[in-house]
C-alpha positions, 0 to 999 in steps of 0.5 A: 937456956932461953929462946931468944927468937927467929933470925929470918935473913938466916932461917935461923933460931938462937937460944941464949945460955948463962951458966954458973960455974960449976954448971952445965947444960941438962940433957933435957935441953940439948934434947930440946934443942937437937928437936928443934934443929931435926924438925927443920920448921918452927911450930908457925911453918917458918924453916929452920936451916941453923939453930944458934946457941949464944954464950956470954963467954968463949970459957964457958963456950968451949966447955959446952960446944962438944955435945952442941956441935955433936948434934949439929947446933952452931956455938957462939960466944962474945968476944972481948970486943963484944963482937958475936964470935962462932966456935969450930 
């Protein structure tokens, strides 16, 4: 999982997540992931309305959206048209 950075029109912060098969998020990461959502302010004051995690795929995004959505992260992936596509 890698910060990707700050989206100010959107008050909003976006990880990126590449997973090899077989592989799944650590628990310390959605610990640090759900942190930074509850905080609702970055280190530097900006706020933080959304926390966005970016999968390359929506395979591998409807494998992990579970406990992401569960803490209130949003979940996107790439579709086949390379459009960013949010997962329910």
């Amino acid at each position: 999982m890698f910060e990707v950075g700050y989206v100010d029109a959107e008050e909003m912060f976006e990880f990126s997540c590449a997973l090899r098969e077989g592989e799944h998020i650590h628990g310390w990461e959605f610990f640090k992931l759900s942190h930074v959502r509850a905080a609702g302010r970055l280190m530097d004051g900006q706020p933080i309305k959304n926390v966005r995690v970016v999968f390359i795929d929506e395979t591998v995004a409807q494998t992990e959206k579970r406990p992401l959505l569960d803490v209130s992260l949003c979940v996107y992936y790439y579709d086949q048209a390379g459009y960013l596509t949010e997962v329910a």
